[in-house]
Every structure is written in C-alpha cells, then in structure tokens.
N, C-alpha and C positions, 0 to 999 in steps of 0.2 A: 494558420492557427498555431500558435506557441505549445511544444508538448511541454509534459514534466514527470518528473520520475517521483510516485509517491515510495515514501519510506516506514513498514508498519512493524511493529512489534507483537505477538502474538504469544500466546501459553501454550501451545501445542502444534504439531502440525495437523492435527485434524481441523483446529479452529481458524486458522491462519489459510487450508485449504478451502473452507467451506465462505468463508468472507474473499478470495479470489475468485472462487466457481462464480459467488451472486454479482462477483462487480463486471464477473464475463459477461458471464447470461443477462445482463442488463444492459449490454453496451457502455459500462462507464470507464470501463478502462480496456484496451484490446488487448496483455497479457498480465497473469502475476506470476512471479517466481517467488515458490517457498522454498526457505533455504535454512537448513536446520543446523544447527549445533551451534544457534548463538549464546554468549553468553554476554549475561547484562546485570551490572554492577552500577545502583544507583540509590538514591537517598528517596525515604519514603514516610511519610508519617514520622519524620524524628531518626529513621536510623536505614544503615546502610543495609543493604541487601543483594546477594548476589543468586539469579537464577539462571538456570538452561530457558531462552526463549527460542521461537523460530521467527525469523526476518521473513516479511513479504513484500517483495519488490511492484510495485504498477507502473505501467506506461498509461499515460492517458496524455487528455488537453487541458492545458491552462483552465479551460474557461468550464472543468467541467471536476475541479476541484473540490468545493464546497460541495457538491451533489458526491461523490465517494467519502468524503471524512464523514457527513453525515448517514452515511450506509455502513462504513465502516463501526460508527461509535453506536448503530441500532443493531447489531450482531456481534460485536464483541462482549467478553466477558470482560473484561478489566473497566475501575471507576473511571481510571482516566488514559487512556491507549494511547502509545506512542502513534501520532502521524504526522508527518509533516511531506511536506514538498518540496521539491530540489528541480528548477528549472532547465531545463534541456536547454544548452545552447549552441550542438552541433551535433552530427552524427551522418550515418550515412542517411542520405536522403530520402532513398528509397525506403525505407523503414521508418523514418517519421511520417511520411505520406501514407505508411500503412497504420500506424498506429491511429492518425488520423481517420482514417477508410473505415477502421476497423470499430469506431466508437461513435454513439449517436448525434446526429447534428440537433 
C-alpha cells in the first residue's frame, strides 16, 4: 500500500496536538509531528496576512487519505485548514511497513 505524508497547518500547538493525538488514537495515521514556529504568509479574504502557525506532519496510507482530511476539518478551528498530501515514493522500508502496521486496514 502507497504511504503519504500529510501536511497540516494549525493555530496553536495545543490544536495541532489534540488533531494528532485523535488521528493516533484512531489508527488513521501512525505518527504526527508538531513543529512549532511556523510562519505563514498568505492572502485571505482580499488581503495578505502574516501569522505564527504550527506545522503537523502525518504518516499514513494512500488509501486512507480522505478519512484524515475529514477528521482533520471536524476538529480544527479554521474555515478552511490547510491539508494537503504529498505522496511517499521511497524511504527506508522498514518504516513504511511500520507506518503501514501501524494504521487500520
């Protein structure tokens, strides 16, 4: 099965934590890394804005995609939350097989 690496943007690292804990405790992704001191510089309703976010990294599978966007956009607080997908196409092996192991079939 195909991994991929989701990529999320959050408002805080409480919120950014608490939307990794549920995607653990669920089996939808086997790790998230929150990584704090991002900043994000982008166009919003007509005008630019520049805040402190925190990045949330997930390992999951391909096919299990659309089930975390839709967990992620039912717990976050933003109208429209950055997520997008970035497809795995090499790593150590051992480690996609766990990511795999490690999420629900």
């Amino acid at each position: 099965m195909p991994q991929t690496l989701i990529y999320v943007t959050a408002g805080s690292k409480d919120e950014a934590t608490k939307i990794g804990r549920i995607l653990v405790e669920n089996r939808l992704c086997a790790c998230a890394n929150v990584l704090q001191g991002t900043t994000s510089i982008y166009r919003w309703e007509g005008a630019i804005n520049e805040d402190e976010e925190v990045s949330l990294l997930l390992k999951t599978r391909e096919d299990l995609v659309e089930q975390v966007v839709e967990k992620v956009r039912e717990f976050h607080s933003y109208d429209c939350p950055c997520v997008v997908s970035i497809p795995i196409t090499g790593g150590n092996p051992a480690f996609l097989d766990w990511i795999d192991a490690q999420t629900k079939s």
